[in-house]
C-alpha positions, 0 to 999 in steps of 0.5 A: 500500500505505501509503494502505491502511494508514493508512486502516484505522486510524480503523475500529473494529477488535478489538486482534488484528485491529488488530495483525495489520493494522499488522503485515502493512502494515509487512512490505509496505512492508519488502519494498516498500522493500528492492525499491526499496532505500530501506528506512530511510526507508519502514520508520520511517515504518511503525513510526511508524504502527504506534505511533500505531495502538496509542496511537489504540486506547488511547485509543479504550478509555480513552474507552469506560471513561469513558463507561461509568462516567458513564452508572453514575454519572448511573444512581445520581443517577437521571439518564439518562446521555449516550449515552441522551439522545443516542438522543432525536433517532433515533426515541422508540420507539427511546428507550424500548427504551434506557430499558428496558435501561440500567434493566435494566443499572443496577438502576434502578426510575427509569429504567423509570418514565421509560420507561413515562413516555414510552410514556404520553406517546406512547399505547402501552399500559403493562402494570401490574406487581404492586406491594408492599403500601403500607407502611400494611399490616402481616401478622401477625408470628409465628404465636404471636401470634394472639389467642386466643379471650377464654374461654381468656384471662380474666386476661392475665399478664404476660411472665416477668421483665417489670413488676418494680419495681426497689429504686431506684425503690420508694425514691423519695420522693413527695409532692403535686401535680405537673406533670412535663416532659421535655427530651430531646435528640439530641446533650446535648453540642452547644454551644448553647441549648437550644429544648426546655428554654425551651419546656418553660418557656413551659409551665409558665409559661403554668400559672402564669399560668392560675391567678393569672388566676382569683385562684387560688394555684398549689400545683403542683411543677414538674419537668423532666427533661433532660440536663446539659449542656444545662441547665448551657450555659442556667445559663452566663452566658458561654456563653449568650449574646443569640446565641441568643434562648432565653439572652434569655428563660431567666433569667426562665423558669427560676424557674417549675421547682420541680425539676430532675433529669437523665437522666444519674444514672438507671441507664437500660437499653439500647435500639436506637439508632435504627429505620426507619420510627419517629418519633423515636429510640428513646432519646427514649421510654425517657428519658420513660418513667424521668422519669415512674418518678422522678417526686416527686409522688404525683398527676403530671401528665405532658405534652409541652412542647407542652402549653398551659393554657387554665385552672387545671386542677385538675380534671384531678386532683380530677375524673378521677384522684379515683377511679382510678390513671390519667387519660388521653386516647386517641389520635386514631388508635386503632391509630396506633401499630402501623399499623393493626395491632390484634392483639399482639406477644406470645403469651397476648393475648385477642380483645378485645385488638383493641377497646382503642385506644391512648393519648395519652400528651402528654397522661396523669395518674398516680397516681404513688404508688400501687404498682400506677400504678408497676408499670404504668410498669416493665411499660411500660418493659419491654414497650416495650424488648422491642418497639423492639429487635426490629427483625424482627417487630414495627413500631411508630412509637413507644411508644403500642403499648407501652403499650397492652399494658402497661395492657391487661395490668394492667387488672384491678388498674387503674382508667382514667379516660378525659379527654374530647377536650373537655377535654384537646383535640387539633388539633379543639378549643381554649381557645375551646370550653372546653377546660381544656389544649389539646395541640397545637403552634400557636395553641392559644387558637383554638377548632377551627373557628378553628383549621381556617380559620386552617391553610387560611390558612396554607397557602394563603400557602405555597403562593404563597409557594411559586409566588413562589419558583418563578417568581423560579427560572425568571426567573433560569434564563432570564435565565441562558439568556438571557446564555449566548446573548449570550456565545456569539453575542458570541463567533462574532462574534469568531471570524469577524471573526479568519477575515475577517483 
C-alpha cells in the first residue's frame, strides 16, 4: 500500500484528485498500522508524504506560471518562446500548427509570418490574406471636401477668421535686401553647441564669399532666427568650449549675421506637439513660418541652412521677384506633401485645385513688404495650424500642403514667379551646370551627373563597409562558439577524471 502511494505522486494529477489520493493512502496505512499496532511510526511517515505531495504540486504550478509568462514575454520581443522551439525536433508540420496558435494566443502578426515562413520553406501552399492599403494611399477625408466643379468656384475665399494680419506684425519695420535663416531646435535648453546655428553660418558665409569672388560688394542683411539659449551657450566663452568643434569655428562665423532675433519674444500660437507619420515636429514649421512674418527686409530671401551659393545671386531678386510678390521653386514631388493626395482639406476648393503642385519652400523669395506677400504668410500660418492639429482627417508630412492652399487661395491678388530647377537646383543639378544656389545637403559644387556617380560611390563603400562589419560579427560569434566548446569539453574532462577517483 505505501509503494502505491508514493508512486502516484510524480503523475500529473488535478489538486482534488491529488488530495483525495494522499488522503485515502494515509487512512490505509492508519488502519494498516493500528492492525499491526505500530501506528506512530507508519502514520508520520504518511503525513510526511502527504506534505511533500502538496509542496511537489506547488511547485509543479509555480513552474507552469513561469513558463507561461516567458513564452508572453519572448511573444512581445517577437521571439518564439521555449516550449515552441522545443516542438522543432517532433515533426515541422507539427511546428507550424504551434506557430499558428501561440500567434493566435499572443496577438502576434510575427509569429504567423514565421509560420507561413516555414510552410514556404517546406512547399505547402500559403493562402494570401487581404492586406491594408500601403500607407502611400490616402481616401478622401470628409465628404465636404470634394472639389467642386471650377464654374461654381471662380474666386476661392478664404476660411472665416483665417489670413488676418495681426497689429504686431503690420508694425514691423522693413527695409532692403535680405537673406533670412532659421535655427530651430528640439530641446533650446540642452547644454551644448549648437550644429544648426554654425551651419546656418557656413551659409551665409559661403554668400559672402560668392560675391567678393566676382569683385562684387555684398549689400545683403543677414538674419537668423533661433532660440536663446542656444545662441547665448555659442556667445559663452566658458561654456563653449574646443569640446565641441562648432565653439572652434563660431567666433569667426558669427560676424557674417547682420541680425539676430529669437523665437522666444514672438507671441507664437499653439500647435500639436508632435504627429505620426510627419517629418519633423510640428513646432519646427510654425517657428519658420513667424521668422519669415518678422522678417526686416522688404525683398527676403528665405532658405534652409542647407542652402549653398554657387554665385552672387542677385538675380534671384532683380530677375524673378522684379515683377511679382513671390519667387519660388516647386517641389520635386508635386503632391509630396499630402501623399499623393491632390484634392483639399477644406470645403469651397475648385477642380483645378488638383493641377497646382506644391512648393519648395528651402528654397522661396518674398516680397516681404508688400501687404498682400504678408497676408499670404498669416493665411499660411493659419491654414497650416488648422491642418497639423487635426490629427483625424487630414495627413500631411509637413507644411508644403499648407501652403499650397494658402497661395492657391490668394492667387488672384498674387503674382508667382516660378525659379527654374536650373537655377535654384535640387539633388539633379549643381554649381557645375550653372546653377546660381544649389539646395541640397552634400557636395553641392558637383554638377548632377557628378553628383549621381559620386552617391553610387558612396554607397557602394557602405555597403562593404557594411559586409566588413558583418563578417568581423560572425568571426567573433564563432570564435565565441568556438571557446564555449573548449570550456565545456575542458570541463567533462574534469568531471570524469573526479568519477575515475
Amino acid at each position: 500500500m505505501f509503494v502505491h502511494c508514493v508512486q502516484f505522486r510524480s503523475a500529473r494529477l488535478s489538486t482534488r484528485t491529488l488530495c483525495c489520493e494522499s488522503l485515502r493512502c494515509v487512512f490505509a496505512l492508519f488502519i494498516n498500522s493500528t492492525m499491526r499496532g505500530v501506528a506512530g511510526p507508519q502514520v508520520a511517515m504518511a503525513v510526511a508524504g502527504l506534505l511533500a505531495l502538496f509542496v511537489l504540486r506547488e511547485l509543479y504550478l509555480v513552474r507552469s506560471i513561469l513558463t507561461d509568462i516567458e513564452a508572453t514575454l519572448a511573444a512581445t520581443r517577437g521571439q518564439l518562446p521555449t516550449r515552441v522551439q522545443q516542438f522543432s525536433e517532433q515533426g515541422s508540420r507539427q511546428q507550424t500548427d504551434v506557430l499558428d496558435s501561440v500567434a493566435n494566443e499572443q496577438g502576434q502578426q510575427q509569429l504567423k509570418n514565421k509560420a507561413e515562413d516555414v510552410r514556404r520553406d517546406q512547399g505547402q501552399k500559403v493562402e494570401k490574406v487581404d492586406q491594408p492599403p500601403a500607407k502611400s494611399q490616402f481616401q478622401q477625408p470628409l465628404p465636404e471636401w470634394n472639389l467642386l466643379p471650377d464654374s461654381e468656384v471662380p474666386v476661392v475665399q478664404k476660411l472665416q477668421g483665417e489670413g488676418i494680419v495681426s497689429a504686431t506684425i503690420r508694425a514691423v519695420e522693413r527695409s532692403g535686401r535680405g537673406v533670412l535663416f532659421n535655427a530651430v531646435h528640439r530641446d533650446p535648453s540642452a547644454q551644448k553647441a549648437s550644429k544648426q546655428i554654425v551651419e546656418a553660418a557656413r551659409a551665409a558665409k559661403r554668400m559672402h564669399q560668392a560675391f567678393v569672388e566676382e569683385g562684387k560688394e555684398n549689400t545683403l542683411g543677414y538674419i537668423i532666427f533661433t532660440e536663446r539659449e542656444p545662441w547665448e551657450f555659442l556667445n559663452d566663452p566658458v561654456k563653449c568650449r574646443s569640446l565641441w568643434p562648432e565653439c572652434e569655428e563660431w567666433g569667426e562665423l558669427k560676424q557674417y549675421f547682420t541680425h539676430v532675433q529669437f523665437y522666444d519674444d514672438l507671441h507664437m500660437q499653439r500647435v500639436i506637439e508632435r504627429r505620426e507619420r510627419f517629418q519633423t515636429w510640428p513646432e519646427l514649421w510654425l517657428k519658420r513660418i513667424y521668422a519669415t512674418l518678422h522678417s526686416p527686409f522688404e525683398e527676403t530671401l528665405v532658405v534652409d541652412s542647407d542652402v549653398y551659393a554657387c554665385e552672387s545671386f542677385e538675380a534671384l531678386f532683380d530677375v524673378y521677384l522684379s515683377e511679382g510678390h513671390v519667387a519660388i521653386t516647386k517641389a520635386p514631388a508635386p503632391f509630396g506633401c499630402s501623399r499623393n493626395y491632390k484634392g483639399a482639406f477644406r470645403s469651397g476648393m475648385p477642380d483645378r485645385y488638383q493641377e497646382f503642385t506644391e512648393r519648395n519652400l528651402g528654397l522661396q523669395v518674398l516680397k516681404t513688404g508688400d501687404p498682400k506677400v504678408i497676408e499670404l504668410v498669416s493665411l499660411f500660418k493659419d491654414v497650416y495650424l488648422r491642418q497639423v492639429n487635426d490629427t483625424e482627417h487630414v495627413s500631411i508630412g509637413n507644411d508644403q500642403s499648407a501652403f499650397r492652399e494658402a497661395l492657391f487661395t490668394m492667387y488672384p491678388d498674387l503674382v508667382e514667379s516660378i525659379i527654374p530647377p536650373n537655377i535654384g537646383c535640387r539633388h539633379d543639378a549643381g554649381c557645375a551646370d550653372g546653377c546660381l544656389v544649389v539646395h541640397r545637403h552634400q557636395r553641392p559644387e558637383l554638377s548632377g551627373a557628378e553628383y549621381d556617380k559620386w552617391k553610387k560611390e558612396q554607397n557602394k563603400i557602405l555597403q562593404e563597409k557594411k559586409r566588413a562589419q558583418e563578417e568581423a560579427k560572425l568571426q567573433e560569434q564563432a570564435k565565441a562558439k568556438e571557446a564555449d566548446a573548449q570550456n565545456a569539453g575542458d570541463d567533462d574532462d574534469g568531471t570524469n577524471g573526479d568519477d575515475g577517483e
